[in-house]
N, C-alpha and C positions, 0 to 999 in steps of 0.2 A: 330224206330231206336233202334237196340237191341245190335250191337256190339258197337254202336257210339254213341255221343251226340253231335256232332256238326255238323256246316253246310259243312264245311271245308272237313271233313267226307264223309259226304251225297254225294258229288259229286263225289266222288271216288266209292262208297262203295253202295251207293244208289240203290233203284229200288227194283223190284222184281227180274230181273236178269236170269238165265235160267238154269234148272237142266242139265246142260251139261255133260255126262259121262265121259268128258276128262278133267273137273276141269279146262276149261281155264280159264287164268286170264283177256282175255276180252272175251265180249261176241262174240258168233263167227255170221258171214253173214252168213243167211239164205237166199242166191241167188237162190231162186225158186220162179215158182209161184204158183204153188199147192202143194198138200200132199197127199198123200194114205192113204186110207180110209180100214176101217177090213168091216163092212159093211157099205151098203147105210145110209146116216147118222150118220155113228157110226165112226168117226174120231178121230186123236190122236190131239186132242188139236186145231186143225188148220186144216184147207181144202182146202183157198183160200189166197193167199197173200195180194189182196186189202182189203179183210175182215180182215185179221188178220197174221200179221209174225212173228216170232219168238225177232229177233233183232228190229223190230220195238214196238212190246209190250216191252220188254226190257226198252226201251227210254223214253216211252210211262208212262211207272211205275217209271223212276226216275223222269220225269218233276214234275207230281203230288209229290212225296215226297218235292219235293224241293221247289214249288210253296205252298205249304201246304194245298192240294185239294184234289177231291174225286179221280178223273177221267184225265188220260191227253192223248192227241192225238197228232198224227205229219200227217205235210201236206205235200205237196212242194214243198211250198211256205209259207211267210208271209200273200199275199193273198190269198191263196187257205186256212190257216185257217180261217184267218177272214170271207170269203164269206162263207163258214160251218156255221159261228158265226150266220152271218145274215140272211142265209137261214130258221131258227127258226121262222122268221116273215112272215107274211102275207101282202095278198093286204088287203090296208086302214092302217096298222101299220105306224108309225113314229117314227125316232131313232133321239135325240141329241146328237149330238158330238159336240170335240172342234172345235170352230173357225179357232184354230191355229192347222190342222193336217196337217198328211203325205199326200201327192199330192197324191197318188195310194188309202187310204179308201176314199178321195173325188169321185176321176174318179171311186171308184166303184158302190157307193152308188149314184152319179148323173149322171153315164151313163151305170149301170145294175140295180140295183135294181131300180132305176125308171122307169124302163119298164115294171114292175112288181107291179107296183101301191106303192109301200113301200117309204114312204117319208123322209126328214132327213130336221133336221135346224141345222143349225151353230150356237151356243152360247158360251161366253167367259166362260169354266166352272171355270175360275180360282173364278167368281162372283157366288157361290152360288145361289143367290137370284134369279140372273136372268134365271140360271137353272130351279131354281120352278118355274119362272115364264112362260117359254115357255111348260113347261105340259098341255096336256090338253087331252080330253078325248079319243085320239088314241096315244095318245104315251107308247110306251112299253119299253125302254130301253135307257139308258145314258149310250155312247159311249165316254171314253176320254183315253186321253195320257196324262201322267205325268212323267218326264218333257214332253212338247210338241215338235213338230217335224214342225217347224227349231228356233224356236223364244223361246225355253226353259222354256216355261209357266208352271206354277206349279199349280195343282188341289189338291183338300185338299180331298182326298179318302176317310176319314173318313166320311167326311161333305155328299161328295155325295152319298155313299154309304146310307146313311142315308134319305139321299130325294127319293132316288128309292125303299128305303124299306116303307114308308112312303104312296111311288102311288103306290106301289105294282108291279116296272118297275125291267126289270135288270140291273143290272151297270154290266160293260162290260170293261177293262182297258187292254190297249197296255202298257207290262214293257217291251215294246223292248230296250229302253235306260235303264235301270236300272237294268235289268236281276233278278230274285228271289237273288245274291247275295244279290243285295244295297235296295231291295226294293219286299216285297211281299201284294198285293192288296187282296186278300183273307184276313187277317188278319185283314185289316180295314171293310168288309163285303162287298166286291163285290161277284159276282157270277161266272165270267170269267174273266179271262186271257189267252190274246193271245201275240203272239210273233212272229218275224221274226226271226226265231232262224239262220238265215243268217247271223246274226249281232255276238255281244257278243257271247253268247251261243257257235256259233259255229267256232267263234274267229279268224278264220285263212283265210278268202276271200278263201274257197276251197269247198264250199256245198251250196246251194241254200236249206233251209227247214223252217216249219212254223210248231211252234205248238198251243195248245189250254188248256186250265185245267179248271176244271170245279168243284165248291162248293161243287155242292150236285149230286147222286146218280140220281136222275129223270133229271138233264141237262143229264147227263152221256150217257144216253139211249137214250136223242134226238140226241144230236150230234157225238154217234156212229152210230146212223142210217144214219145219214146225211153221214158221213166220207165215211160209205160202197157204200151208192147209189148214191153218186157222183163220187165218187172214186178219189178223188185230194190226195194221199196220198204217203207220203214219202218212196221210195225205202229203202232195206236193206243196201245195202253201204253207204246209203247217213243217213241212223241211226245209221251205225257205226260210222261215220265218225262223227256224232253229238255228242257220247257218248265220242268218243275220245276227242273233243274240251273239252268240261263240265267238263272234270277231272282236267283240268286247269285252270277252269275259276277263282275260287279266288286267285289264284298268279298272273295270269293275270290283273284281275279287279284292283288289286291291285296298282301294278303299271302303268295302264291308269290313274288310278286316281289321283297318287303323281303325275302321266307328265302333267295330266292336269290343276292341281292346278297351277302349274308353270308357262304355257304356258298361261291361263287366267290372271296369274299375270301380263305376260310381256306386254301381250296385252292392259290391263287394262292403263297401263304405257305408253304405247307409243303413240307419239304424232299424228301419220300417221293412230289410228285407235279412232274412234269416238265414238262407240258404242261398249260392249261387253257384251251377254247374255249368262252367267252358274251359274248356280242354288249355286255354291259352294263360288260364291261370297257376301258376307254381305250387297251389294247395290242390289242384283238380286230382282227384286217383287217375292214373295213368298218363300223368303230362309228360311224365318223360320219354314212356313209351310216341305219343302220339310225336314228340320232338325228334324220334329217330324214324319216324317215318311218314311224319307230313309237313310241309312247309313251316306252317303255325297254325295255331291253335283255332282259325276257324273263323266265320261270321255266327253261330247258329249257339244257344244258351237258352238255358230254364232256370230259374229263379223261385223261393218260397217265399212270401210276405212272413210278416211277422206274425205268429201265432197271435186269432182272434179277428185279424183281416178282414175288411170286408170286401171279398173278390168281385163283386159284381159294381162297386164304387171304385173301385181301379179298373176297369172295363170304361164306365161311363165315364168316369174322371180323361181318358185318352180324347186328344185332339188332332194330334198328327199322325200318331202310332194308331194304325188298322185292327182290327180285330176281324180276321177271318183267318178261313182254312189256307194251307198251302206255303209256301215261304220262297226265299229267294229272289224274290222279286226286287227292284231299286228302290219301294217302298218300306221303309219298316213294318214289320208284321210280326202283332201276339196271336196266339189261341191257347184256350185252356183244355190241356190233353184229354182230362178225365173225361169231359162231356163234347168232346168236337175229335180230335186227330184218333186218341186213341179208347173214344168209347165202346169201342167193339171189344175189348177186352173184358173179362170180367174182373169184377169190383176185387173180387178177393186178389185175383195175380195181379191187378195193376197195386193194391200194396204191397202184396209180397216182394214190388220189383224197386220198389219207391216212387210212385207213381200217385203225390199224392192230390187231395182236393184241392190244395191251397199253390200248387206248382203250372205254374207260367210259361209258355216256351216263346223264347224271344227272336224274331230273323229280322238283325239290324238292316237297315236301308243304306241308303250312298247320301241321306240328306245329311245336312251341315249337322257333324256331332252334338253339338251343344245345344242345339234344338230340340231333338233327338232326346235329349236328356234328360230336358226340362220340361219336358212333357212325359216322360219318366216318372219325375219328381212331384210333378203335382197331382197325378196318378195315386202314386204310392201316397204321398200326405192325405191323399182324399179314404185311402182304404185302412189307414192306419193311424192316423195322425200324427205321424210324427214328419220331419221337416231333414231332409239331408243335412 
């Protein structure tokens, strides 16, 4: 960071960027998919678009700045990074992840990479101990999300990062809730960071992409090889489209995050909801963890009605508040996990993990809170009847 010193900065300003001879002020699409070569081998920078694009290194070079890494990549998809991630492993490997994850790295890891011999267990990483304890002489890397995806579980990065350096694994961390603004895992010593830059990052429900960032210099080299010879890799509009999102994301994150203080409050409050999980609340398990290593407590929360609910009359009862898959977006957005995010699980783990019928996942919007709210409210009256 040479003209700037702040993060605020960095995402405007960020990246390596592109010696453009027309000085534009964004980077421009490079909608090709080759380049002309002076000779055989002897190419201007670039030859192939899945191998390498202009506006996609671009993006490429600000995540890493922002992520505080060597190396970053774009996919996409969310899982088109991740599966890059785990393609690093081998048949006989074993990966820990959390208990409490996204329905899509379950369904990927237990019905592609298990074809492939590569194993995974489920453990609560919010328990440390029990992390050590499921190590054992094939496992290569700890897989988690912090907050967790839908039950807002908190992992203590610092802690695990530390047991993986310890078996000589890699820690591996999803900040798709938290985005490098509120929270960056590199810092506490993991080795990857991946992302559904679908979400936050790319902020507006308008781009489907994934990226990936990487510690050190030797990941760098594996999982560009990977990115080329697979070729799961983010088009050029759809890397403009990412860099455009990113320039806003701290005035954005910003106020997700005052809506959702608010909107956890009222919840918290009312009598029609039973249960409410966000990291930004002082009863959340793990808030203080999450307070010594992220900004604050987050846009993103799940919710239980009141026992006997009727969930499909808080669906319909929604007027401003969306019901569909995906989050992050400037719009407020519900889904209900069991049967949409994380139906890929099976019925029995998703209660084992608290995962239940009657649980909500909330991704507050940037509209006027109290709107927000009150649609909320007449939601909830309509599924429960009872009245804030």
């Amino acid at each position: 960071m040479s003209a700037y010193e702040h993060f605020d900065s960095a995402l405007i300003h960020g990246g390596a960027g592109i010696d453009d001879p027309t000085h534009s002020v964004n980077v421009p699409i490079y909608q090709t998919s080759t380049f002309g070569q002076h000779l055989p081998g002897d190419f201007y920078g670039y030859e192939y678009s899945r191998t390498g694009n202009p506006t996609r290194a671009a993006l490429e070079s600000l995540v890493a700045e922002l992520e505080g890494g060597e190396r970053g990549f774009a996919f996409a998809s969310g899982m088109a990074a991740l599966t890059a991630v785990l393609s690093l492993f081998k048949t006989g490997d074993k990966v820990i992840t959390s208990s409490n994850v996204y329905g899509g790295t379950f369904r990927v890891l237990d019905k592609v990479f298990s074809n492939f011999g590569i194993d995974y267990v489920m453990v609560d990483t919010s328990d440390v101990a029990a992390v050590e304890e499921a190590i054992d002489e094939r496992t290569v890397a700890l897989l988690v999300e912090t907050p967790a995806n839908p039950l807002l579980t908190i992992t203590d990065l610092r802690a695990i990062a530390q047991v993986a350096k310890k078996h000589g694994l890699l820690a591996i961390a999803d900040n798709t809730f938290m985005t490098p603004y509120l929270q960056r895992p590199l810092d506490f010593g993991f080795d990857i960071v991946v992302h559904s830059a679908t979400k936050y990052l790319g902020g507006h429900s308008d781009v489907v992409a994934g990226l990936a960032v990487v510690a050190n210099a030797e990941l760098g080299e594996r999982i560009a090889f990977l990115q080329n010879s697979t070729g799961g890799v983010l088009g050029p509009f759809d890397s403009f489209l990412l860099q455009r999102g990113i320039k806003t994301l701290g005035v954005r994150m910003d106020r997700h995050v005052r809506n959702a203080q608010a909107v956890a409050a009222f919840l918290q409050g009312h009598p029609g909801v039973r249960a409410v999980y966000y990291p930004g609340l002082e009863g959340h398990p793990g808030h203080d963890v999450n307070a010594a290593q992220a900004k604050n407590g987050g846009v993103m929360m799940s919710f239980e009605l009141a026992q006997g609910a009727d969930i499909n009359a808080f669906f319909l009862g929604l007027d401003l508040v969306v019901l569909a898959e995906s989050l992050g977006g400037v719009e407020s957005l519900v889904c209900h996990p069991a049967t949409m995010t994380h139906a890929a699980i099976p019925a029995e783990i998703r209660k084992k993990v608290g995962i239940s019928d009657e649980l909500i996942r909330l991704s507050v919007g940037i509209e006027d809170e109290r709107d927000i709210i009150a649609d909320l409210g007449r939601a909830i009256a309509a599924a429960t009847g009872k009245e804030a």
